[in-house]
N, C-alpha and C positions, 0 to 999 in steps of 0.2 A: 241781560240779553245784549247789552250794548259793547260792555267787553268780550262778550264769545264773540259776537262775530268782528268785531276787530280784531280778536286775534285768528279766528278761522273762515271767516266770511269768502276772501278767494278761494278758498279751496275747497268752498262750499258750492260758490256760485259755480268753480271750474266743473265739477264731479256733476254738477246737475247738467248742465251744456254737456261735457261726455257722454253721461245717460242720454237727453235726449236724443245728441245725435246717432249714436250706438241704436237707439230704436228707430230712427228715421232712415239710416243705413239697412239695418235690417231687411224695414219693410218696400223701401223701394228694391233693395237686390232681388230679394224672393220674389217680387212682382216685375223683372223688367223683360224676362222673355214673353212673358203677356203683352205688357206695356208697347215693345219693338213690334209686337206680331199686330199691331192692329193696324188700322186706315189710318191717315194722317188728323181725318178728323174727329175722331175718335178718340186720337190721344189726348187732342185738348180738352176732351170735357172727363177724363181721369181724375179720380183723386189720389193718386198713388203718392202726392205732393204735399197733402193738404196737411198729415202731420208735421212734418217739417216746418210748411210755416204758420200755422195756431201755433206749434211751439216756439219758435223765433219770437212771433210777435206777443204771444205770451211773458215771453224772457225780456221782453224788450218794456210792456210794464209793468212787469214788476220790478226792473232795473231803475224805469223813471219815478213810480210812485219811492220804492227805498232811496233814491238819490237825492228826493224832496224831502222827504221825513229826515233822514239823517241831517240833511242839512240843515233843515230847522232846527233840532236839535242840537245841533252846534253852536248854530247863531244863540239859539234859546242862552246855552250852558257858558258859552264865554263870547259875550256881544261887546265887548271892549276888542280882543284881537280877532273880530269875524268884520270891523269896520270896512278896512279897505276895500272887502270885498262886496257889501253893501254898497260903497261910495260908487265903486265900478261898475256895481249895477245899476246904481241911479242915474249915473256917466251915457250909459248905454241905453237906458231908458231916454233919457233928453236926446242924444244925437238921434233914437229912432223916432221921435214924435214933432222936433223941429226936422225932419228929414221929409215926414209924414204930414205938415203943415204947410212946406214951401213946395211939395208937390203940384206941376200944373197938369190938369185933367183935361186937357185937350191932347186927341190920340192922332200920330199922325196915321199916314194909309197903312205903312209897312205894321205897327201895334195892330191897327183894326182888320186886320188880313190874319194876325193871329188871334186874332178876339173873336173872329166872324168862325173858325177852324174850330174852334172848343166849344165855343156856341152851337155849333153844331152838332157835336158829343151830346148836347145836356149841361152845359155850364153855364151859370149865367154871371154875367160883370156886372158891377154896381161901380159907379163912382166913388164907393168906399173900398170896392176890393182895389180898384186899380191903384189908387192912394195906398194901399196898406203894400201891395206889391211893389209900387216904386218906391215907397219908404224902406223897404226891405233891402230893396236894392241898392240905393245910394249909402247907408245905414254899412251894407257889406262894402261897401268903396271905400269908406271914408273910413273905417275899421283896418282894411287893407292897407290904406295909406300912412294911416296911423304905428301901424306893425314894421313897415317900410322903414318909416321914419326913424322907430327906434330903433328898430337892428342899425342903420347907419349912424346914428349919434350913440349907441353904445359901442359902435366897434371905431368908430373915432374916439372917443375918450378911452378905450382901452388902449389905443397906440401911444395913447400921451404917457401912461401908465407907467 
């Protein structure tokens, strides 16, 4: 199984993505002089949509569940050359849990103006969500800066080259 679809797996997953969309096309064209002739409120509660995206988000995992499993199985089958990649995950796991640990939970007015807005929706913040959100954040800065950093020390050493 593992070598079919290495060797035809794109062009499996593309032909499914054409299928769907081929029926999502479909059904929205055949339906859209309904769709335009109604009240504006109306339109929003249509499902003329809905296949389109149950299939997207369908597509989407079962792209994540195969992206997981393959990969285990990679690491599984050759866990000597999958280290690096491991290492960089543990990299990334430390910089987001010391990111996630030096976080301060005091929110100024401009945070609690967006906190008080969601809350509003139905959302509620905990002291852990904000922690796991500014971890996130900082985690993407210092990832960012990180990226920065090598593109210029690699295109400095390439000039020495």
């Amino acid at each position: 199984m593992y070598k079919f679809l290495t060797k035809n797996g794109q062009t499996l997953a593309f032909g499914l993505g054409v299928v769907i969309t081929a029926i999502f096309l479909i059904s929205v064209v055949s339906n859209m002089g309904e769709f335009t002739a109604m009240a504006e409120e109306k339109q929003a509660e249509t499902t003329i949509f809905d296949f389109g995206l149950y299939g997207a988000i369908a597509l989407s995992i079962v792209a994540a569940i195969a992206m997981v499993l393959f990969g285990l199985v990679q690491v599984a089958t050759s866990f000597k050359s999958s280290m690096k990649g491991i290492l960089g995950f543990v990299a990334l796991l430390v910089i987001f849990f010391v990111s996630y640990s030096m976080t301060d939970t005091n929110v100024s007015p401009y945070i609690q103006g967006a906190i008080d807005k969601f809350e509003q929706g139905g959302a509620v913040f905990t002291e852990g969500n904000l922690k796991f959100i500014s971890g996130g954040i900082s985690t993407t800065v210092i990832l960012v800066i990180l990226a920065a950093a090598a593109f210029v020390i690699s295109e400095i050493s390439n000039l020495f080259k």
